[in-house]
N, C-alpha and C positions, 0 to 999 in steps of 0.2 A: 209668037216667040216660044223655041222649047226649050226644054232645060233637062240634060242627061244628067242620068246619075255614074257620078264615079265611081268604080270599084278599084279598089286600091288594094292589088295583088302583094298578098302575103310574102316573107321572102321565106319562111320558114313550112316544112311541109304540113299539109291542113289533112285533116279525118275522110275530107272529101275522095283524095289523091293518096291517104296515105297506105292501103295496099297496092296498087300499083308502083307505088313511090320504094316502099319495103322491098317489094320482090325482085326490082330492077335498080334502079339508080343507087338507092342505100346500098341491097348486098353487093355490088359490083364498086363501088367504093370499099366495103366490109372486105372485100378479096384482097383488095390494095394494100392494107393493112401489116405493116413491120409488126414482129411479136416476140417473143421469148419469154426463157425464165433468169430470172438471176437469183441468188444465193442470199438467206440473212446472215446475220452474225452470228444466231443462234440455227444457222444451217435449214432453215426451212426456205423451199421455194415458192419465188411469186412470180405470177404470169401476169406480164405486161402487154399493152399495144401501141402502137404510134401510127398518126397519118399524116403526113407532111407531104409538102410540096415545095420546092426551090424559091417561085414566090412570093412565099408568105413570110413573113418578117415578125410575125406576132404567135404566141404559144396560148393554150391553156391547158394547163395540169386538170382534169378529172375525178375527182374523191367521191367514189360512190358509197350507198349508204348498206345495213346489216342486210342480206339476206344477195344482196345484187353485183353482179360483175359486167366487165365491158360489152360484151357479146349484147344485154339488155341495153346497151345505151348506141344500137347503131344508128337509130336517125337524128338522135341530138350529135352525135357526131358527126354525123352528114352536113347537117343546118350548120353547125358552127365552122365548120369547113369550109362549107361553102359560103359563109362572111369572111373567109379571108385567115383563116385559126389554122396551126400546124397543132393536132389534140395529142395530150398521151393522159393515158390510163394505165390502170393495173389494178387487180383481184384481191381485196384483202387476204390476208392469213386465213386458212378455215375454211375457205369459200369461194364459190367458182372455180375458173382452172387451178389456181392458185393451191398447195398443199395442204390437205388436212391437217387438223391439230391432234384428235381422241379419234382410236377405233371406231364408235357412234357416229359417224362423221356428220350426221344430219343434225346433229346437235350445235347450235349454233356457241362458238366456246371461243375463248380468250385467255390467256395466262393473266398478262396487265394488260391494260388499256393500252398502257405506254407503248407495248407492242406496234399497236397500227401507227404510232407517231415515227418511231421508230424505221418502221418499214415507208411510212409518205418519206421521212427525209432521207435513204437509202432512194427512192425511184428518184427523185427530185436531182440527185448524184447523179443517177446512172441516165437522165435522157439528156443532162447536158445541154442548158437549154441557153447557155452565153449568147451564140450566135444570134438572138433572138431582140429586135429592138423593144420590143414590150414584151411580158410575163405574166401573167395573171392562174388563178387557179378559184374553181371550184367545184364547190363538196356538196354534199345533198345528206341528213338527217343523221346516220351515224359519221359518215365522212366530212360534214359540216363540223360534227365536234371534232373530230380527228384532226383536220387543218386546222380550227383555230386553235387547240393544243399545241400543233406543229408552230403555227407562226409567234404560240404564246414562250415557246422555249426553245426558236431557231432564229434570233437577230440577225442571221446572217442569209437568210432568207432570200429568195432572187425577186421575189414579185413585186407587179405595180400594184397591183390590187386584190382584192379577193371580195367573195360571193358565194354567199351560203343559202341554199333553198331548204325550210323546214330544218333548221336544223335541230339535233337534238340536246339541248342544255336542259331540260326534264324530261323526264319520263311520262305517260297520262295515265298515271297510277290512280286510283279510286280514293278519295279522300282520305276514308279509315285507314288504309293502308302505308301514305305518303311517310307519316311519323318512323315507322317501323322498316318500311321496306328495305333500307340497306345492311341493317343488321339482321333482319331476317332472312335475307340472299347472303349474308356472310355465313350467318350457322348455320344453313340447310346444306354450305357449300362445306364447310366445318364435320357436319354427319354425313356425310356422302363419300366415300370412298372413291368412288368415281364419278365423273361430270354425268349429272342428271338437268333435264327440264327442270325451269323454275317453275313455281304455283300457275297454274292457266296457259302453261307453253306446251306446246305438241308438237307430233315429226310434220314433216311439209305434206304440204295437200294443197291442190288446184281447186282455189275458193272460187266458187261462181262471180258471178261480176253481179248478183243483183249481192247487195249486201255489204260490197266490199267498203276497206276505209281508206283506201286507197286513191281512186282514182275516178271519175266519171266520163270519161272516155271510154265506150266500151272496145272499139276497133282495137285503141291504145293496150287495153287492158289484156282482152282475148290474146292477140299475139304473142304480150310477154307470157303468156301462161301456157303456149303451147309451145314457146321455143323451150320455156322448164321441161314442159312433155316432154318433148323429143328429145332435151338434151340432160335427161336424168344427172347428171356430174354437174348440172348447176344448181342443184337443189340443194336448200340450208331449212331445217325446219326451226322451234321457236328455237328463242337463247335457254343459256344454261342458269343457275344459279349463280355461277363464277361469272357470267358476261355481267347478268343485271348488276353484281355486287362493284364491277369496275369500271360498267358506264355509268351507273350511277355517281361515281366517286372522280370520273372523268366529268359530269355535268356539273357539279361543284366545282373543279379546277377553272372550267371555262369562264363559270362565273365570279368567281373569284379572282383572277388575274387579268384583268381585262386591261387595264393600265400597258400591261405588254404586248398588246395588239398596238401597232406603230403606223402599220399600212392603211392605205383608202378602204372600207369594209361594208360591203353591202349585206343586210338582212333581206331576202325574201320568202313572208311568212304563209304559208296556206289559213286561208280563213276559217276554213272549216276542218282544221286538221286536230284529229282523233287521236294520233300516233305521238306524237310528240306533245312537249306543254307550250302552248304558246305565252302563256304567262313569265313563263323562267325565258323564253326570247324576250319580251317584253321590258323582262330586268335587265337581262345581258346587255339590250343596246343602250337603256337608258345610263347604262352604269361606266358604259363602253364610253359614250356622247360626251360625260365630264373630263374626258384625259384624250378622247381622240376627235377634232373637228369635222373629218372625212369620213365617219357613218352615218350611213343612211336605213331607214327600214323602209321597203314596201310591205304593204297587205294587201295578198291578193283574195279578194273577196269572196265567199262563195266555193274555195278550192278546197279540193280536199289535199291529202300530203302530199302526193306524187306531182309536183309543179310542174316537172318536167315531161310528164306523161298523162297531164293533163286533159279536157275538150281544149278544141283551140282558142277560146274568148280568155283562159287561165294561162294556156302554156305562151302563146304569145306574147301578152303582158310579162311572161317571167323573162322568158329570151332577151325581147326590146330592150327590159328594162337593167338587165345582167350587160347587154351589151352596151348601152348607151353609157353605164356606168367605168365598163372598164375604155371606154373611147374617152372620158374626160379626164382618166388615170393612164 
């Protein structure tokens, strides 16, 4: 008697396939692609995209995190696509296509935090997502705090669910520093005439992949750093003193008002994430758990921040588990 082994094919694309996967199928999807800019209140422009198809019945909004725009997220939008997702995205304020804010432009800069909430619940308007039998949205690390801000002060909100990979509700500030750090980004921001890098932040540079804290993927990794290459206009380097002073002061709101998270809410946390604190996720959901019965956290073990840009044994687990989640919502 023999006995085969099953291999049980991925539905999401693997490291194995994924430059051929990237050059073909993804960018020829990437072409398909609806785009534009629309207008804030306070007249800046933001560059959106959309992929639909007649049908799909089911949405997800896109919240990417500081430094990243859509153009970096074409084979997760591939993959969710291809489960059955009409996606939309857009570029924060500052970054990507999307309008600069300060001459400097590589200076990663914010006025208020409130801004990107601001600007999620403006695209949220403008893609119009009624037609849609389910809604769902998620964010990854600065855009994780940005939606749950959004849905902490939009009750009127369209979604079934939502899903935040690494998000960020602290900073991974160095012990000594944690006490001080938001008054000290407030005065550096205070003597500064103009938006300067905070303490330890620099213009952009294409960091080698041995080293990074990003991601262990190398194929994953390489690519995003040559599409920055070639496409210099997506490059953001570190934040400014003004950004740390109101994502900081955006990390305390998230955790702080938790109560007004109402919707299904999934946590998923990179195990080995450098970037963000996983401790201040750790309060947020436990704090979240007392007022809302519909959070869940994963950890995914071993990961570093980029969930989504993951080796495949991390980025799958986060997919699955992001989609299983919004099917029972």
């Amino acid at each position: 008697m023999t006995t085969e082994s099953v291999i049980i094919q991925s539905p999401y694309t693997q490291e194995s396939n994924f430059e051929q996967a990237i050059n073909n199928e993804v960018a020829e999807q990437w072409r398909e692609r609806e785009e534009g800019f629309i207008k804030t209140r306070d007249k800046r422009q933001l560059y959106w995209i959309s992929l639909t198809s007649p049908k799909h019945s089911k949405a997800i909004v896109v919240v990417n995190g500081r430094i990243e725009c859509s153009d970096k997220y074409q084979e997760l939008f591939f993959d969710l696509f291809q489960q059955g997702y009409d996606i939309y995205s857009y570029d924060h304020r500052g970054q990507g296509l999307s309008e600069r804010l300060i001459a400097h432009s590589d200076i990663g800069y914010v006025e208020e935090f409130d801004d990107y909430v601001d600007d999620l619940a403006l695209m949220v308007k403008h893609f119009n997502l009624s037609r849609y039998d389910k809604r769902y949205l998620l964010g990854h690390s600065m855009g994780g705090n940005v939606m749950t801000r959004y849905v902490q002060t939009h009750q009127d909100q369209p979604f079934d669910a939502i899903a935040a990979t690494a998000p960020m509700f602290g900073m991974n500030i160095k012990w000594y520093l944690k006490p001080i750090a938001m008054v000290l980004s407030q005065l550096l921001t205070a003597l500064h005439s103009q938006p300067s890098y905070a303490p330890g932040q620099a213009p952009y540079y294409s960091k080698p992949f041995d080293g990074n804290l990003l991601s262990q993927s190398q194929i994953r990794y390489q690519w995003f750093r040559k599409l920055y290459d070639e496409k210099p206009q997506l490059q953001v380097g570190g934040a400014s003193t003004r950004w740390v002073w109101q994502g900081m002061m955006a990390c305390k709101q998230c955790l702080l008002l938790t109560r007004q998270i109402k919707r299904p809410y999934l946590l998923l946390q990179a195990g080995d994430d450098r970037v963000v604190s996983n401790s201040a996720q750790i309060r947020f959901i436990k704090k979240l758990a007392n007022t809302n019965s519909q959070c869940a956290l994963k950890i995914i073990h071993h990961a570093r921040h980029e969930l989504l840009f993951e080796r495949d044994e991390y980025r799958n687990q986060t997919l699955q588990t992001t989609l299983d989640f919004f099917a029972q919502h």
